[in-house]
C-alpha positions in Angstrom: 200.3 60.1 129.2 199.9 56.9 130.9 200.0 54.8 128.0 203.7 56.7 127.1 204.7 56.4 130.5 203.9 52.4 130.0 205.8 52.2 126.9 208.3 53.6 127.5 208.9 51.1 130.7 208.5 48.1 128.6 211.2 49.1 126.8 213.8 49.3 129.7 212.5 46.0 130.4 213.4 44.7 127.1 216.9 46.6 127.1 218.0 45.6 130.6 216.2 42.4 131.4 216.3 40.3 128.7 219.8 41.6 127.0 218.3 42.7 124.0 220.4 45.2 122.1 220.6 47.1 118.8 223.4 46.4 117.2 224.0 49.3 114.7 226.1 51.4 117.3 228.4 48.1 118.9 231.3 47.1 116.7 233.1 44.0 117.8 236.4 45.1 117.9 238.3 48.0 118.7 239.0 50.7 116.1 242.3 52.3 117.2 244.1 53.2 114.5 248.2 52.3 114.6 250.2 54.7 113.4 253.9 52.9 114.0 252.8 49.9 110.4 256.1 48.7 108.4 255.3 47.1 105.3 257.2 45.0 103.0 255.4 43.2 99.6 255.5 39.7 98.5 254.4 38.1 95.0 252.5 35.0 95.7 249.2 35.3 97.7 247.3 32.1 96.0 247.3 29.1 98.4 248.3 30.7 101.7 248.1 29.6 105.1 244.0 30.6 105.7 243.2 28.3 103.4 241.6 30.2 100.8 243.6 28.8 97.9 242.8 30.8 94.8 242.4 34.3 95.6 239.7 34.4 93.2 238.1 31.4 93.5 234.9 30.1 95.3 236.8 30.3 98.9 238.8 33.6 98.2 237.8 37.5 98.8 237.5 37.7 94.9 240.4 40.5 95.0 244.3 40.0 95.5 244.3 42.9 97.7 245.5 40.9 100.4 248.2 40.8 103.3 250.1 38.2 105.4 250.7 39.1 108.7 253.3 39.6 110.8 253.9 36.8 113.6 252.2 39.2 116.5 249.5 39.9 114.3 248.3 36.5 112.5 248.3 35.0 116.2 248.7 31.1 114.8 245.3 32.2 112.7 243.2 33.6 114.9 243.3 36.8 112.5 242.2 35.0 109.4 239.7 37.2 107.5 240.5 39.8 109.1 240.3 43.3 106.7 242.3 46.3 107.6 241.9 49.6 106.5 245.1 51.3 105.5 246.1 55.0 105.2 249.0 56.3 102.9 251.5 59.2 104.0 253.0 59.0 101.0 249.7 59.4 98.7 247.1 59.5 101.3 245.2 56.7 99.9 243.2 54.4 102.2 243.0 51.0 100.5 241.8 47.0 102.1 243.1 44.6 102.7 242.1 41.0 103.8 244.4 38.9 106.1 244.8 35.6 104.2 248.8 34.6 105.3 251.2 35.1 107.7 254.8 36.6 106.7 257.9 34.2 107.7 260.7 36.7 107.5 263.0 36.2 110.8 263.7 40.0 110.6 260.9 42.1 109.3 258.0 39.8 110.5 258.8 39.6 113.9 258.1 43.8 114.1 254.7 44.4 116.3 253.2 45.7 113.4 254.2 44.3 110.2 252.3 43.6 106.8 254.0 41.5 104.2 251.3 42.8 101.1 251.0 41.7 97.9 251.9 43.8 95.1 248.5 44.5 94.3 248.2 45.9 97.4 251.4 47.4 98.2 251.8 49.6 94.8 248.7 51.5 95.8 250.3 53.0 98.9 253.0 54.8 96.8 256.0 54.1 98.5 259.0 55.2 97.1 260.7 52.2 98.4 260.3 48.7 98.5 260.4 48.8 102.6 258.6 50.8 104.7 259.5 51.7 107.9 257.2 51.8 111.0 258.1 55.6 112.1 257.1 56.3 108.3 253.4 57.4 108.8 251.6 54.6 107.7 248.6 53.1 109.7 245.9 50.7 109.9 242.3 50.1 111.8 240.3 47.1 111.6 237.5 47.0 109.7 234.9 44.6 108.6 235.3 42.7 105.7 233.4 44.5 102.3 232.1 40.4 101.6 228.8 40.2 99.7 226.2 37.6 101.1 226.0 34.9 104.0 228.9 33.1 105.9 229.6 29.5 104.1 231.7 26.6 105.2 233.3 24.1 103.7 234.3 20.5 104.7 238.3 19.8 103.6 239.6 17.6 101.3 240.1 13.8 102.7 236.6 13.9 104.9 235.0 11.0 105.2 232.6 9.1 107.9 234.8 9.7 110.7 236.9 12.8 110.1 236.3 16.2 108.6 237.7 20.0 109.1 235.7 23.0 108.7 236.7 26.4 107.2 234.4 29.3 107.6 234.8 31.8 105.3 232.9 35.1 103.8 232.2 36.5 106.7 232.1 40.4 107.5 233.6 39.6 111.1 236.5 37.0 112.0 235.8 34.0 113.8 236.1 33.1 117.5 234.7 29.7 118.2 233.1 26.9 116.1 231.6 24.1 117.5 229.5 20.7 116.3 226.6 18.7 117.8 226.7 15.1 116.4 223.4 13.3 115.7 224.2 11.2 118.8 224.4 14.1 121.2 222.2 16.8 122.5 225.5 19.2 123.3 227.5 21.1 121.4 231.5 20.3 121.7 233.8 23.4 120.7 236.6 22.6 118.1 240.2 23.7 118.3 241.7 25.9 115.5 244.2 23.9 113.3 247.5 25.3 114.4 249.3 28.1 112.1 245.9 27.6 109.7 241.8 28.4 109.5 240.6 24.5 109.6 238.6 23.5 112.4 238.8 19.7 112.6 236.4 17.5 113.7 237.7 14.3 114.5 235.0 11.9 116.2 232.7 12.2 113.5 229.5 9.8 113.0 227.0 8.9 110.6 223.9 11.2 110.4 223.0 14.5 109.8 225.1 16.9 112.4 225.0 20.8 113.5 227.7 23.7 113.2 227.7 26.3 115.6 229.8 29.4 114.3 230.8 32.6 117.0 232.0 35.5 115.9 234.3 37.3 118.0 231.6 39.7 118.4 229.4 37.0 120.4 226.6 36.4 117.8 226.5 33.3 116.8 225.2 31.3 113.3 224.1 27.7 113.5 224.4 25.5 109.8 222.6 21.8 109.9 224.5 19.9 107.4 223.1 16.2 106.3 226.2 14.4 105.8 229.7 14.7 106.1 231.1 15.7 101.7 234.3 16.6 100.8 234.6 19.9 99.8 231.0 20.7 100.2 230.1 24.4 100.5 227.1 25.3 102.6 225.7 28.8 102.4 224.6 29.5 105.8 221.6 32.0 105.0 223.3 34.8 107.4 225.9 37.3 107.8 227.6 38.7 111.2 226.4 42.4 111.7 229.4 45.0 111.5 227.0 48.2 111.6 228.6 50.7 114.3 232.3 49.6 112.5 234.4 52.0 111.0 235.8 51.2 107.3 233.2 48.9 105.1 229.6 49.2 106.1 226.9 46.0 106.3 225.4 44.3 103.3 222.0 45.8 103.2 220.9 42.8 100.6 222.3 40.5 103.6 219.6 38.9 106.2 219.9 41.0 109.6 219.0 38.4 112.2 221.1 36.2 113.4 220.2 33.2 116.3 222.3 33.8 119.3 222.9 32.0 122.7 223.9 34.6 124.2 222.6 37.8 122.8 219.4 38.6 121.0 219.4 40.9 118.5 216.5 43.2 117.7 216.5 43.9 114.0 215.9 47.8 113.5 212.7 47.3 112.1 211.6 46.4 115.3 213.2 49.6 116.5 211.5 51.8 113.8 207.7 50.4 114.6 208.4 50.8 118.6 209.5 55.0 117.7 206.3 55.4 115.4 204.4 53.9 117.9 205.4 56.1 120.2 205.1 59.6 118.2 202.1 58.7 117.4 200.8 58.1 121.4 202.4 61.3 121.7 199.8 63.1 119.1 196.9 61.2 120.8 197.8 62.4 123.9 198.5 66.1 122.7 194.7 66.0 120.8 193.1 64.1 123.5 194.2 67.0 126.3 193.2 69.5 124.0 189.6 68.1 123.1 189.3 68.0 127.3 190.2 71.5 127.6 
């Protein structure tokens, strides 16, 4: 019994001292579903204002079930990436939808909930009309992103010595923060968002190799050395944001689990797994061991 009772206290330690969590039951955003969603439809999503250019290219969601956001939503491109789930009352389909745009209409895009989709995306919701009203039933949650592998990042066109801009894309969970430690520094310096866009420029740039910090806005956070600064150089990062307790599109099991954090550890369920067979089995031990004494 004494050896559960111990146990079992080094685990509160863990939990409560040393902010450790399991991340399977914490998703990083809320999942409220909004029931008051107008919708309209547009016909070019290729080379929109996330900077994903080809919908199907090497920086794009590899669908064209996409939507531009409305100018409360897209939030001058903090919601970048973001997927929504979204639920039909005309059909009761529940389709997708990745935020890669915003929607520029003076009128309809200024509602608090507006999505300007694409065709693709709109003609699955079965409307019978080419506008759809916010009072008509139609609602969204977030979800995460159904995004296969790690989070890459690209430098933009034009970098060179002294300038480059970062976009982060493939990621499960939208970003919050990226920052950059030069070769000259020992401290990381947080980059501003490109207005209206997904670029994070970088504009004091030196010669050596240099490290990118990526947050998510659920607070874990993915570091990516890079040699040199390349134009248009993708960099796999070798992880993926965790979105289990979400809602909507699960995690990648193929995708690694840990991810470094400065502010969180995470302890990877298989951790979690050997720490509850451990225990059962001091449990049997302890049942056989007072039965042997009696």
């Amino acid at each position: 019994m004494k050896k559960i009772f111990i146990l079992v206290v080094l685990l509160i330690l863990l939990f409560n001292n040393y902010g450790i969590i399991i991340k399977a039951d914490d998703c990083p955003f809320p999942q409220i579903p909004i029931k008051t969603l107008s919708a309209t439809w547009y016909d070019d999503p290729d080379h929109a204002s996330c900077g994903f250019e080809v919908l199907t290219g090497p920086l794009g969601p590899g669908n064209r079930l996409v939507v531009a956001l409305g100018t409360k939503l897209f939030q001058e491109g903090a919601n970048c990436g973001q997927c929504y789930e979204i639920t039909s009352p005309f059909n009761n389909k529940t389709i997708t939808v990745m935020a890669t745009d915003s929607c520029h209409d003076a009128g309809y895009c200024q509602a608090d909930n507006h999505f300007d989709l694409y065709t693709d995306a709109f003609n699955l919701l079965g409307s019978p009309t080419g506008v759809i009203s916010g009072s008509s039933g139609l609602s969204y949650i977030k979800v995460p992103c159904p995004t296969y592998g790690n989070v890459k990042i690209m430098m933009k066109d034009g970098s060179n010595q002294f300038w480059t801009s970062f976009l982060v894309f493939n990621s499960r969970i939208i970003i919050k923060q990226v920052s950059i430690k030069l070769s000259n520094s020992q401290q990381f310096v947080d980059l501003t968002r490109q207005p209206q866009g997904n670029y994070w420029p970088s504009p004091n740039m030196v010669a050596g190799e240099f490290e990118v910090r990526i947050e998510s806005i659920g607070g874990e956070f993915i570091y990516v050395k890079i040699p040199s600064i390349e134009s248009r150089k993708i960099y796999d990062s070798g992880n993926q944001f965790s979105a289990d307790g979400c809602l909507g599109n699960k995690y990648d099991p193929f995708a690694p689990y840990q991810i470094v954090s400065n502010s969180i550890s995470l302890l990877p369920p298989s951790l979690y797994i050997i720490f509850l067979i451990s225990l059962f089995f001091l449990i049997i031990n302890n049942i056989f061991s007072n039965k042997i004494i009696n």
